[in-house]
VONUTOR-355687 format. One record per atom (N, C-alpha, C): x, y, z; residue in three letters. Coordinates in steps of 0.05 Angstrom, whole numbers, plus 32768, in hexadecimal, padded with zeros to 4 digits. Atoms other than C-alpha are relative to their C-alpha. Layout:
VONUTOR-355687
XYZALA/...
end
This chain:
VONUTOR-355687
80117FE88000UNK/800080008000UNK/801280198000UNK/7FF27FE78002UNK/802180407FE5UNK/7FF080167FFDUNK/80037FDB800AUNK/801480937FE5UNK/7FDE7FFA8007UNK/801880087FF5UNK/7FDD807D8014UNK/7FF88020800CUNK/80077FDE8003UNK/7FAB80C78018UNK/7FE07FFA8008UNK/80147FF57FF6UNK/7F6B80E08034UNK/7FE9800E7FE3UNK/80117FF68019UNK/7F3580F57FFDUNK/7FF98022800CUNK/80087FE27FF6UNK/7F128120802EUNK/80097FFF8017UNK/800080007FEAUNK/7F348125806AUNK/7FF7800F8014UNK/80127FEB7FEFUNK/7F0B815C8087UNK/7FEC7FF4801CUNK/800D80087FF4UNK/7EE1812980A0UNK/80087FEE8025UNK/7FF5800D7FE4UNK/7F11811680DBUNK/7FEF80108016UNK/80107FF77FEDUNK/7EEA814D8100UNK/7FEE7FF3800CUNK/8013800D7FF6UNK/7EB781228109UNK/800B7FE68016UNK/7FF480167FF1UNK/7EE380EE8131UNK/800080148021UNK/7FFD7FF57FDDUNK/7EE38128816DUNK/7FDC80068005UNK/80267FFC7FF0UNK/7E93812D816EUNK/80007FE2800CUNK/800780197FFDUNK/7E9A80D68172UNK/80108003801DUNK/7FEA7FFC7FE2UNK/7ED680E781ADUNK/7FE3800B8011UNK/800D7FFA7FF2UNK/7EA0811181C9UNK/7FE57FF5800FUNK/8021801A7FF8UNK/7E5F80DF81CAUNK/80107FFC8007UNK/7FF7800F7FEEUNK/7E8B80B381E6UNK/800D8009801FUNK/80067FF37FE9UNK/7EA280E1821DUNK/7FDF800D8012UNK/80277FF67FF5UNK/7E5180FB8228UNK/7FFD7FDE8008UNK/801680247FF9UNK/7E3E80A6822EUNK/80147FF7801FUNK/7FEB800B7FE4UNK/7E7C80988264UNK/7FF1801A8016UNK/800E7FF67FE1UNK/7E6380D1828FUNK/7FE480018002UNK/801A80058003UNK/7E1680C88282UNK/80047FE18013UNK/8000801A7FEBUNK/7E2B807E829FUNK/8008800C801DUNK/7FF780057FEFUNK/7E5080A082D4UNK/7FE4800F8014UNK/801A7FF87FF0UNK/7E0C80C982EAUNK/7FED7FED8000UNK/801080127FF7UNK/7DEB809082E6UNK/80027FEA8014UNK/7FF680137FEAUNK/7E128064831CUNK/7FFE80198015UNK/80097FF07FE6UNK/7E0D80A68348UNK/7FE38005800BUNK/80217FFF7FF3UNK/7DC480B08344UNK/7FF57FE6800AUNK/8005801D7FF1UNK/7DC080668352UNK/80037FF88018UNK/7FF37FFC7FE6UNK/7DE4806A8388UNK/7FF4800E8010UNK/80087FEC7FEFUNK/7DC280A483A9UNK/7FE07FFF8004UNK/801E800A7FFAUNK/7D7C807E839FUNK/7FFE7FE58009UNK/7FF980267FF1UNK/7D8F803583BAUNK/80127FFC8010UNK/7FE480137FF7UNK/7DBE801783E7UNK/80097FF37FF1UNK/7FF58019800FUNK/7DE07FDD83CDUNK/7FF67FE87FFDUNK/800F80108006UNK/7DB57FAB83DFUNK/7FEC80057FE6UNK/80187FF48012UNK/7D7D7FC883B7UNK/800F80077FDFUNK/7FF77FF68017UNK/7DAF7FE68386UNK/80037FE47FE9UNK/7FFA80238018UNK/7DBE7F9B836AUNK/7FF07FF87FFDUNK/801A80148015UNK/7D807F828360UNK/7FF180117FF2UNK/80087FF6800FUNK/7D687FBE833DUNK/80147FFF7FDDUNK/7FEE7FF68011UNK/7DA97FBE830EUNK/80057FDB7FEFUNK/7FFF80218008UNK/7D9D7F6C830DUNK/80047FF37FDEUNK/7FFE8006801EUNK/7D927F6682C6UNK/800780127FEBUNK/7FED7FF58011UNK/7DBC7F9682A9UNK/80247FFA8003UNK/7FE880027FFEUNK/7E027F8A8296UNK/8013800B7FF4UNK/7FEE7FE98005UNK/7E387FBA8298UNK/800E80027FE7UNK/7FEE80018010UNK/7E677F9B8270UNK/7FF580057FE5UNK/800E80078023UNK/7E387F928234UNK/7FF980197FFFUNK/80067FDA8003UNK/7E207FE0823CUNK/801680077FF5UNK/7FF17FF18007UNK/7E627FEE8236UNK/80107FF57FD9UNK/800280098025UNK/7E717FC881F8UNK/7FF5800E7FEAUNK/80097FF88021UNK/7E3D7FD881D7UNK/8007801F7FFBUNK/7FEF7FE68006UNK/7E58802181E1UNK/801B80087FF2UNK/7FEA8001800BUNK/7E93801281CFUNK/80037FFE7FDBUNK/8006800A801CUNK/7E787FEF818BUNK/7FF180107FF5UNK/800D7FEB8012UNK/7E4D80288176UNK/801A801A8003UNK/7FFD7FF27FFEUNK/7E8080598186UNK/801E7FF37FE9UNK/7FEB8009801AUNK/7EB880318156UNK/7FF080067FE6UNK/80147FF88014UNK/7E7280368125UNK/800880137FF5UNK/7FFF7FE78016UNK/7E7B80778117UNK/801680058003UNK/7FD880007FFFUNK/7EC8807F8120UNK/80037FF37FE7UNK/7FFC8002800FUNK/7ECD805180EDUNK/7FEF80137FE1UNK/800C7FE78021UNK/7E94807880B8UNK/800D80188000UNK/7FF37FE88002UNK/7EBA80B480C5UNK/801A7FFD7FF0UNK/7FEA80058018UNK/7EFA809080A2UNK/7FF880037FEBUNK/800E800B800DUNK/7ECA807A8079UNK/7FFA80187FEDUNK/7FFD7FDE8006UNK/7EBB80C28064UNK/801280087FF1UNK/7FF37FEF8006UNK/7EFC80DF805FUNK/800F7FED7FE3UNK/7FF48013801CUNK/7F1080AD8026UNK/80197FF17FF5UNK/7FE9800F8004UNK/7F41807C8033UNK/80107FF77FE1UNK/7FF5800D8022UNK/7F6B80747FE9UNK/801C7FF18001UNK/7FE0800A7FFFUNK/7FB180547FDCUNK/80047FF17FDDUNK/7FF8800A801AUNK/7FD5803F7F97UNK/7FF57FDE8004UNK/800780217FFCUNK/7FBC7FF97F86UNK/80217FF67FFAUNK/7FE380167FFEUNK/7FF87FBD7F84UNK/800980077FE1UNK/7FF57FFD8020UNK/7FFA7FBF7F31UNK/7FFF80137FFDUNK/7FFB7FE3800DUNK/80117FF47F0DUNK/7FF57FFD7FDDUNK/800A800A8012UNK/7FF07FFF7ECDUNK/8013801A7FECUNK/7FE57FEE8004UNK/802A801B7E9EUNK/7FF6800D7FE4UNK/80097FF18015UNK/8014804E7E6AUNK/800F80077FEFUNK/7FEC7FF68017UNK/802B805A7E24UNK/8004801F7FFEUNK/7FF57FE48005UNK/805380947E13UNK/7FF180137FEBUNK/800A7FF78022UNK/803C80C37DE2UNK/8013800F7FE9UNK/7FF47FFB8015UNK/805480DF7D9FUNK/7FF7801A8001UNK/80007FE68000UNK/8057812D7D9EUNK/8011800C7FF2UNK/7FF37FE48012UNK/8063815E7D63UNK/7FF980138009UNK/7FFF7FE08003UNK/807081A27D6EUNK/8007800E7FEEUNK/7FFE7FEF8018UNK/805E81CC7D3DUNK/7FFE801F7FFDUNK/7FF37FE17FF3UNK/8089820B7D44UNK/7FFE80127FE9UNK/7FFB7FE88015UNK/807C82507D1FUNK/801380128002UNK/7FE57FF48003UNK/80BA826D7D00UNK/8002800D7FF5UNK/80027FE3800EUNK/809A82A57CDFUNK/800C80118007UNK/7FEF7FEB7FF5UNK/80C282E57CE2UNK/7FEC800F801CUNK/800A7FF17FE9UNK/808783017D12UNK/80057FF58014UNK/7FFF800B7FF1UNK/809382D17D37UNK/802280078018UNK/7FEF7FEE7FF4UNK/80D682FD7D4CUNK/7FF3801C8005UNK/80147FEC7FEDUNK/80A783327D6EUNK/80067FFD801CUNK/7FF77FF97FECUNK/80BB834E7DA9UNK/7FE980038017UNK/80157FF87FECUNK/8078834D7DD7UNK/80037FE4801CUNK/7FF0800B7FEFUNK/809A83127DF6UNK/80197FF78006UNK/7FE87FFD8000UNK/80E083137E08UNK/800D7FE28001UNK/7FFB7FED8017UNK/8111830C7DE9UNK/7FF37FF87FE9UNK/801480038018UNK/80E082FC7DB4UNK/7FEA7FE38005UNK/801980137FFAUNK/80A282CA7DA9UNK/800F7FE77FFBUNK/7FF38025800AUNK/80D382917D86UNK/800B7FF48015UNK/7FE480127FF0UNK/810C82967DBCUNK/7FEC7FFA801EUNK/8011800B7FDFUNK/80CE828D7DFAUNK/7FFF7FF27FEEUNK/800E8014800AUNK/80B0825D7DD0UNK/80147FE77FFFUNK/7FE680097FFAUNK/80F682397DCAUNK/80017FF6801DUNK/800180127FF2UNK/80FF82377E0DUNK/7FEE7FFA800DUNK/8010800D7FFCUNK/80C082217E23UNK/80057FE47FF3UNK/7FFD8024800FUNK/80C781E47DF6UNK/80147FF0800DUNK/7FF5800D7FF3UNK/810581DB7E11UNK/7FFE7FF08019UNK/7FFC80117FE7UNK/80F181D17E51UNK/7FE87FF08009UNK/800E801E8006UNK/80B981A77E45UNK/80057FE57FF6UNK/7FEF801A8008UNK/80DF81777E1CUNK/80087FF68014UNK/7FEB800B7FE6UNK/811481737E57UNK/7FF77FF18014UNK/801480057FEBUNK/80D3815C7E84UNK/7FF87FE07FF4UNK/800D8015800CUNK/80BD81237E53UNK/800C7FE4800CUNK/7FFE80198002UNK/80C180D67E67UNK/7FF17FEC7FF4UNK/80138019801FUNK/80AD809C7E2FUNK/7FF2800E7FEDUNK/800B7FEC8016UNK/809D80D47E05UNK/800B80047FE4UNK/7FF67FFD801DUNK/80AC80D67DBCUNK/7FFC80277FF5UNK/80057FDF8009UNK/80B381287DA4UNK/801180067FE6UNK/80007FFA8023UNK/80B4813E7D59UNK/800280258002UNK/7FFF7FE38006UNK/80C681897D42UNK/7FF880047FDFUNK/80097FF88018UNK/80A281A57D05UNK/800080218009UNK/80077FE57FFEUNK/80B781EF7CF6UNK/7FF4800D7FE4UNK/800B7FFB8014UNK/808A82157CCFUNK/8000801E7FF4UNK/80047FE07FFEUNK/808182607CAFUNK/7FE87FF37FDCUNK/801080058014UNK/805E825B7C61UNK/80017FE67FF5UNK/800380177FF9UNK/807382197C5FUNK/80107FEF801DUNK/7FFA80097FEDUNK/808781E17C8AUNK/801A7FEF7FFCUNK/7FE780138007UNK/80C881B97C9AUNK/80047FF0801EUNK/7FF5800C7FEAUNK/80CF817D7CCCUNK/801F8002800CUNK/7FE07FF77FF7UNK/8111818E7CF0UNK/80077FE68013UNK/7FF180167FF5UNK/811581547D22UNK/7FE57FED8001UNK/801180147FFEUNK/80EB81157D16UNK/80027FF38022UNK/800B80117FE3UNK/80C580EC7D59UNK/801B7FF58004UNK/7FEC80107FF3UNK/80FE80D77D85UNK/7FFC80078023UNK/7FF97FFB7FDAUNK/811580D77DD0UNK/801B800C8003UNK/7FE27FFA7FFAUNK/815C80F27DC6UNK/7FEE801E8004UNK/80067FDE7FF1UNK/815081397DF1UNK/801A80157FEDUNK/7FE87FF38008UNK/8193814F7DD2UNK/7FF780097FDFUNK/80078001801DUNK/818381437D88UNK/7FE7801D7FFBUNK/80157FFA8008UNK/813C81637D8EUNK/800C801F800DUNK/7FED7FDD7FF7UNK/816881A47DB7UNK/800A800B7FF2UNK/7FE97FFC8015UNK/819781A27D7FUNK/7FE880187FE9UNK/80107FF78017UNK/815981A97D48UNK/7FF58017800CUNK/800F7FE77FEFUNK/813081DD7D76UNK/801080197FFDUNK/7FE67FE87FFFUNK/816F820B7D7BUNK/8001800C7FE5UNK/7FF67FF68020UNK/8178820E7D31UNK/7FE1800A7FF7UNK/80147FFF8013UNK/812B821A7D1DUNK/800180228002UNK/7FF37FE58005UNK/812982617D04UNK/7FED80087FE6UNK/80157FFA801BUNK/80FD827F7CC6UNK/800880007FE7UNK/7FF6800C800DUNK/813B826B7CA2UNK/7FFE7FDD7FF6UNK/7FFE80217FF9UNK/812B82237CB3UNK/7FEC7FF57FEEUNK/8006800A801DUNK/80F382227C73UNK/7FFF800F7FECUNK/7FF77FF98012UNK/80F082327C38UNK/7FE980217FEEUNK/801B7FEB8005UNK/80AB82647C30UNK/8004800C801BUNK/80027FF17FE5UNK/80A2829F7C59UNK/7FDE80058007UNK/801E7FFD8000UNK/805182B37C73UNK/7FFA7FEF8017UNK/800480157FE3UNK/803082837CAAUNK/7FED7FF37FF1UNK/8016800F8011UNK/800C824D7C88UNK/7FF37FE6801CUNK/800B80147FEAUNK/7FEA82267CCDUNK/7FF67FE87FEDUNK/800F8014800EUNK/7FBF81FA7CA4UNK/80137FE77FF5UNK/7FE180058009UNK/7FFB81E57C77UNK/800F7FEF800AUNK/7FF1800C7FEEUNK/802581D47CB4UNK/7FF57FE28015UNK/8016801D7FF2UNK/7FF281A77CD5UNK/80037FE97FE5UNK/800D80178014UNK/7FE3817B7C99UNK/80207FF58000UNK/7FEC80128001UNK/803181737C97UNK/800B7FF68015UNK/800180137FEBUNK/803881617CDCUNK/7FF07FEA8002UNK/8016801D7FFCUNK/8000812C7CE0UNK/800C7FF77FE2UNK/7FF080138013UNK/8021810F7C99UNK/80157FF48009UNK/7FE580067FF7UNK/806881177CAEUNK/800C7FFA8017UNK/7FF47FF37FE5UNK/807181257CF5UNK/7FF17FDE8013UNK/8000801F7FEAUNK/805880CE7D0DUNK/80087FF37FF0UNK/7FFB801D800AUNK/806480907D04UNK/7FE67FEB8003UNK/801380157FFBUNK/803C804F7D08UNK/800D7FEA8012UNK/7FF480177FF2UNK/806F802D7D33UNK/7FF67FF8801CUNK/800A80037FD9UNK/804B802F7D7EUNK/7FE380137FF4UNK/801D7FF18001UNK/800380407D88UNK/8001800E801BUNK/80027FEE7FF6UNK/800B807C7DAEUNK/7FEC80167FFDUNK/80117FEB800DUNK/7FE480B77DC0UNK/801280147FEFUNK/7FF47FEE8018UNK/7FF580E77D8AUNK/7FF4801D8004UNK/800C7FEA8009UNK/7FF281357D94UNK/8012800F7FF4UNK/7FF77FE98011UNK/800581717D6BUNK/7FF980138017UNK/7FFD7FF77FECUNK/801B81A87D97UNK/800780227FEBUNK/7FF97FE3800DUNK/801281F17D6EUNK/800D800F8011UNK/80017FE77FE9UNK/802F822A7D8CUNK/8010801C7FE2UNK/7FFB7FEF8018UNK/803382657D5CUNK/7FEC80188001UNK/80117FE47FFBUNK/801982AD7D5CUNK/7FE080087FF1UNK/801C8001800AUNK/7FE2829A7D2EUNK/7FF680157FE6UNK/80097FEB800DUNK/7FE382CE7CFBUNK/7FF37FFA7FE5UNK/800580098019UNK/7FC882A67CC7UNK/7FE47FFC7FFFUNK/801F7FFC7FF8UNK/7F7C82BB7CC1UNK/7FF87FED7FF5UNK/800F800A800DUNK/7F6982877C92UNK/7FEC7FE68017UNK/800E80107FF3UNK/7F3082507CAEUNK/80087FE37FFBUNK/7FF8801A8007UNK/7F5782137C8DUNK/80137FF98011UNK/7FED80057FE9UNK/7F8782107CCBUNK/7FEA7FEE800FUNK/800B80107FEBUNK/7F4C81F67CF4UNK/7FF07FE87FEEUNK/8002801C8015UNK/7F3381C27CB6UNK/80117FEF8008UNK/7FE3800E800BUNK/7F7781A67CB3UNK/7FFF7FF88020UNK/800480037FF0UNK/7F7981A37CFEUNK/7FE77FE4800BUNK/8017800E7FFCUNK/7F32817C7D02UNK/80067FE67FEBUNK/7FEA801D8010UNK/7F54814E7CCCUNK/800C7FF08010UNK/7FEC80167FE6UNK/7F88813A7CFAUNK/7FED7FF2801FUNK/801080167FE5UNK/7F5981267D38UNK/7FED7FEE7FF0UNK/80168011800DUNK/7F2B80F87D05UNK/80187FEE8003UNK/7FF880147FFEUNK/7F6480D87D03UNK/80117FF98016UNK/7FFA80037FE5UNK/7F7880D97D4BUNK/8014800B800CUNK/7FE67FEC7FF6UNK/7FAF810B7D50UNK/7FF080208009UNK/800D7FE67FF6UNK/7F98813F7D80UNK/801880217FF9UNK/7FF37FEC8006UNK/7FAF81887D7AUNK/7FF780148010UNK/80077FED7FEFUNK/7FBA81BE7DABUNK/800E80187FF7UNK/7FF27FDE8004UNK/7FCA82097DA7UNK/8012800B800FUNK/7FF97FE37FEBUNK/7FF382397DC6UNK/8008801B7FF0UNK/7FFC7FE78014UNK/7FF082817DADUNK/800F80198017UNK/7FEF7FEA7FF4UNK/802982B47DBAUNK/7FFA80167FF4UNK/80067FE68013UNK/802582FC7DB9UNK/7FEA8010800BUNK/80167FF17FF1UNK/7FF883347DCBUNK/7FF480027FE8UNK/801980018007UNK/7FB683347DB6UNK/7FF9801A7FF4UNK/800E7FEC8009UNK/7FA4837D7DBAUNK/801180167FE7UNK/7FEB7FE88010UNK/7FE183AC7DA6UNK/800F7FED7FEAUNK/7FEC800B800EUNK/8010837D7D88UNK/801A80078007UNK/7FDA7FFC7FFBUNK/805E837F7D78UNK/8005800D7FEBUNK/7FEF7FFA8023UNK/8089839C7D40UNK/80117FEC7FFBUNK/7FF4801B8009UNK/80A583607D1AUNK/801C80087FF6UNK/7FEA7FFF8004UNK/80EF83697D18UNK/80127FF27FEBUNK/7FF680128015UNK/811F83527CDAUNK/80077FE68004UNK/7FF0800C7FF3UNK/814383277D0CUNK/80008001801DUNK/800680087FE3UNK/814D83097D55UNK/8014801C800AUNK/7FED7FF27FF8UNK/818983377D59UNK/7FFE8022800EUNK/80017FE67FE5UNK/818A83767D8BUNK/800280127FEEUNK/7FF67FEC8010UNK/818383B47D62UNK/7FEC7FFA7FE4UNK/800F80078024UNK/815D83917D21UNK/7FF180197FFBUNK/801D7FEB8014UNK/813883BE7CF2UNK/7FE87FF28003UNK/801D80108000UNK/80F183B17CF8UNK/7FFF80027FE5UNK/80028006801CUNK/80CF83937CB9UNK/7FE4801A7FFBUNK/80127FEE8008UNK/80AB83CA7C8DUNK/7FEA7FF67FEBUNK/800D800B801BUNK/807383C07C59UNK/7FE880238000UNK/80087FEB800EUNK/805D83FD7C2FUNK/8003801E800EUNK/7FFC7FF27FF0UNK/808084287C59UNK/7FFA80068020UNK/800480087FECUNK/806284167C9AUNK/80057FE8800FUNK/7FF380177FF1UNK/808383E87CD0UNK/7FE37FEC8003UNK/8014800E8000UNK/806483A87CD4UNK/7FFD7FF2801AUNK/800980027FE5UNK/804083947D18UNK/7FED7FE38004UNK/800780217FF9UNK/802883497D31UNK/7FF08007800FUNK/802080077FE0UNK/7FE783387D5DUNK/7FFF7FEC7FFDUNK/8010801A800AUNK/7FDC82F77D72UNK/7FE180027FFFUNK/801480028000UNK/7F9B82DD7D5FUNK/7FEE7FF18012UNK/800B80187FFAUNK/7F7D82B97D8EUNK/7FE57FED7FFCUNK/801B801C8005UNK/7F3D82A07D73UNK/800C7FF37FF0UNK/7FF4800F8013UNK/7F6882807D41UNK/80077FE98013UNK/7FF680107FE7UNK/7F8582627D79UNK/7FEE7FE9800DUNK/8012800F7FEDUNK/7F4A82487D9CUNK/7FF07FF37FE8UNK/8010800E801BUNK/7F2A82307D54UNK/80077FEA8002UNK/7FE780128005UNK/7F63820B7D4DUNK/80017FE5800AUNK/7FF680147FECUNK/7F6B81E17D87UNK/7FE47FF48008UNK/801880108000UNK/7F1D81D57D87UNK/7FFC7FEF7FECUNK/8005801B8017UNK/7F1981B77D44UNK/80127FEF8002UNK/7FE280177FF2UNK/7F5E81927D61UNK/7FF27FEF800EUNK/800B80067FECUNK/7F3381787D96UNK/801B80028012UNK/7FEA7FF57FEDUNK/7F6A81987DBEUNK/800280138014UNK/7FFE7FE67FECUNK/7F7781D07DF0UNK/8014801B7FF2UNK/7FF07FEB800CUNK/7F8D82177DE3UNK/800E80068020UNK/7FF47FF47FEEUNK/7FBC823D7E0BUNK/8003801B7FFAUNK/7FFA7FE78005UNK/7FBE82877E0EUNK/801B800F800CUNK/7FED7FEE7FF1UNK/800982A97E1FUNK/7FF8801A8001UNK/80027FE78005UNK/7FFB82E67E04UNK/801A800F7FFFUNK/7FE87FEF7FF8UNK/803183137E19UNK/80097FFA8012UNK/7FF77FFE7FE3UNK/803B82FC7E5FUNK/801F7FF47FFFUNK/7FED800E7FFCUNK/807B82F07E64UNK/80087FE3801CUNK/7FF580127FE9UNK/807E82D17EA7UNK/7FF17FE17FFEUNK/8010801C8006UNK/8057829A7E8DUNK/80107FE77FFBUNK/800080128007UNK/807482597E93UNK/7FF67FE97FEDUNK/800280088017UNK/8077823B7E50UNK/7FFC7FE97FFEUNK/8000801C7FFBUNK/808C81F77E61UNK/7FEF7FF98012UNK/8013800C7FE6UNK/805F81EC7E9CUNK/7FE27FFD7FECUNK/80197FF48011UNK/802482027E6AUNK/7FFF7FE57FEBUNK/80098017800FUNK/803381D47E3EUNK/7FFF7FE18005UNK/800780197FEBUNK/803B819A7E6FUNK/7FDC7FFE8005UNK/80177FFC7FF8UNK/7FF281AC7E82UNK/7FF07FFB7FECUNK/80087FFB8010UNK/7FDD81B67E3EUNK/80057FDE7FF8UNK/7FF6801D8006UNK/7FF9815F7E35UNK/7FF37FF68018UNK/800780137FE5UNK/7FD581477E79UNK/80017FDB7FFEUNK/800780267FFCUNK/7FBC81027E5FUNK/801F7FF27FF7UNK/7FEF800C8011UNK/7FE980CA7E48UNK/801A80068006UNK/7FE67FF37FF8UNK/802780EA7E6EUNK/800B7FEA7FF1UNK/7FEB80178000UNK/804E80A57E5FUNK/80138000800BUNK/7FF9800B7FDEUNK/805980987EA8UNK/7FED7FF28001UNK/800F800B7FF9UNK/803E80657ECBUNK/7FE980068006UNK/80177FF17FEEUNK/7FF580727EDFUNK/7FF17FE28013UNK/7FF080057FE6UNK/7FF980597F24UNK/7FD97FF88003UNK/80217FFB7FF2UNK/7FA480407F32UNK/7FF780038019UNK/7FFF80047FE5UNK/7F8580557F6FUNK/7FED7FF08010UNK/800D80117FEDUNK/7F6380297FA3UNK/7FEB800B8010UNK/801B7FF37FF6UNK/7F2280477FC5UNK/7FFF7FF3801AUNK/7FFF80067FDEUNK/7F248031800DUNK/7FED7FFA8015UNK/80147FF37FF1UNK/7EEB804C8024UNK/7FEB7FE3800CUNK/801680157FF8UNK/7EBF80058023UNK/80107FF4801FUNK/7FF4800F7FF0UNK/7EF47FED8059UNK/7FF4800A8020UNK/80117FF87FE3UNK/7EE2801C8097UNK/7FDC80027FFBUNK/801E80007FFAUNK/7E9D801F8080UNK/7FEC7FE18002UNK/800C801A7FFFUNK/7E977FD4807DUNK/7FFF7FF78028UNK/7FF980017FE8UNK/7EB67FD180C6UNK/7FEA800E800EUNK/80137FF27FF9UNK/7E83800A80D5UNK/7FE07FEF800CUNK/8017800A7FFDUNK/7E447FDE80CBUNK/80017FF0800FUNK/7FFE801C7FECUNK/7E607FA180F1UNK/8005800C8019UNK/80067FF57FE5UNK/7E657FCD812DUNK/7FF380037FFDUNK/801E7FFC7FF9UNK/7E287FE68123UNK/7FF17FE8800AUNK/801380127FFBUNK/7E067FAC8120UNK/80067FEE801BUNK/7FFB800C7FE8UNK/7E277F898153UNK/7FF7800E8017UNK/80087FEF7FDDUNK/7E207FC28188UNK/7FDE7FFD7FFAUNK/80197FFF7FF9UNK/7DD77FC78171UNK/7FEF7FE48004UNK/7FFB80127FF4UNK/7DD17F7F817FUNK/7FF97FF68014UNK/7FED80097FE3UNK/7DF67F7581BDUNK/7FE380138011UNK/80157FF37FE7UNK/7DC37F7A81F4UNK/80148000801BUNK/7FF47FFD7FECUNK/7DD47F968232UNK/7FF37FF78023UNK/801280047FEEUNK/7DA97F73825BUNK/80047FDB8008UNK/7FFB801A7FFEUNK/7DB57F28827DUNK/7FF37FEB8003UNK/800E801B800EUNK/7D9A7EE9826EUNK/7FF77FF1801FUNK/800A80107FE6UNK/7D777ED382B5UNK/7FEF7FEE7FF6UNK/
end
């Protein structure tokens, strides 16, 4: 019996009302041997008290007062890991990273790619029995590190993705999905399978959440996360580098918003979850997307044991016994 826990343990309170009946019944007995006393001698006192017997009074006090002692365990919800462990498959996880130039926007430091970066990183770093795929995308898409477990390899590819890393510039979501769920599994292990967006979203079209609803028909879920502020935006810089020229078009600098209903489209027709950063920087990236992966960790999942029938079975057999047990003697 391991990582043995209380459901509700609130209900211990009730173990000092059961302390208390049972203190109120011991001195209720003890006013009742004094008023006895103070209306009989002893002769008299024994043949009035003739056919009651102490011991069994006290029993059965004893046995109703374990009654509810035990329902009060009974209550608070005895649990504990059962003996087998029932050992869960790992899952298969593409991340499909946007490496659009907006995506170097400054509304989260030092830009949306290099949080986004390390967030990934330090979710990867977290993974056990997990298979993780990188697909970076901007107008088109390019797998950078196929499903593996090497942490190093998939650090290596992450480091290098960049808006150099394909070959079209623009944000084509839709696009990138269809070539993740092509490219980004295998058929070697029947794992759960999700697609893991995270991209500023600037790509208004409605065929991002088609392509999306594609992939869960055929059982690859897809979740969001959208970087970036919503209301004002950023100015989209040439480059990661300190100082860049922002990018112009028709003489006016050009300025990023994420979208988030794109966002939340997205990851519904995914049958997935969205995540909103926004701007916050202090947002833990990696934790988010741990949360955003709950099921299927691929860790053991450990079943738990319900308890509760044990003191409440104990419960009834005092009951019944104390209500029973006569306190009266067999002349």
């Amino acid at each position: 019996m391991t990582h043995f826990a209380w459901i509700s343990p609130a209900w211990f309170w009730t173990l000092v009302l059961v302390a208390g009946a049972v203190g109120l019944a011991v001195r209720a007995e003890t006013w009742r041997r004094r008023a006895l006393a103070k209306f009989a001698e002893e002769p008299t006192r024994g043949f009035l008290t003739a056919e009651v017997d102490r011991h069994r009074r006290r029993a059965k006090m004893v046995l109703l007062a374990f009654a509810l002692g035990f329902a009060a365990l009974a209550l608070a919800g005895p649990t504990w890991d059962a003996a087998e462990r029932e050992v869960a498959k790992g899952r298969d996880i593409v991340v499909l990273l946007d490496v659009s130039r907006s995506m170097y926007a400054g509304d989260l430091r030092p830009s949306r790619l290099a949080f986004a970066k390390r967030g990934i990183e330090q979710f990867a770093s977290h993974l056990r029995g997990d298979r993780i795929a990188l697909v970076a995308f901007a107008g088109s898409a390019a797998l950078r590190c196929p499903l593996t477990t090497d942490m190093d390899f998939f650090r290596l590819a992450l480091d290098g993705a960049s808006p150099e890393s394909v070959t079209v510039g623009g944000t084509e979501i839709a696009k990138a999905i269809r070539a993740a769920v092509a490219e980004g599994f295998d058929d070697l292990d029947e794992r759960a399978r999700h697609i893991v967006l995270i991209t500023d979203a600037e790509d208004h079209g409605a065929a991002a959440a088609a392509a999306a609803a594609e992939g869960a028909r055929k059982g690859i879920r897809l979740h969001a996360v959208g970087l970036g502020d919503e209301m004002q935006g950023a100015r989209v810089p040439e480059s990661e580098e300190t100082g860049a020229r922002f990018i112009s078009y028709r003489g006016s600098e050009v300025w990023s918003k994420l979208n988030v209903s794109a966002i939340r489209d997205v990851a519904q027709a995914g049958s997935g979850n969205a995540v909103v950063v926004g701007s916050r920087n202090e947002t833990d990236l990696g934790l988010a997307l741990d949360n955003v992966l709950l099921e299927g960790k691929g860790r053991a999942r450990v079943p738990r044991v319900y308890g509760f029938w044990i003191p409440l079975g104990l419960a009834v057999v005092c009951l019944g016994v104390g209500i029973g047990l006569s306190d009266r003697r067999k002349l």
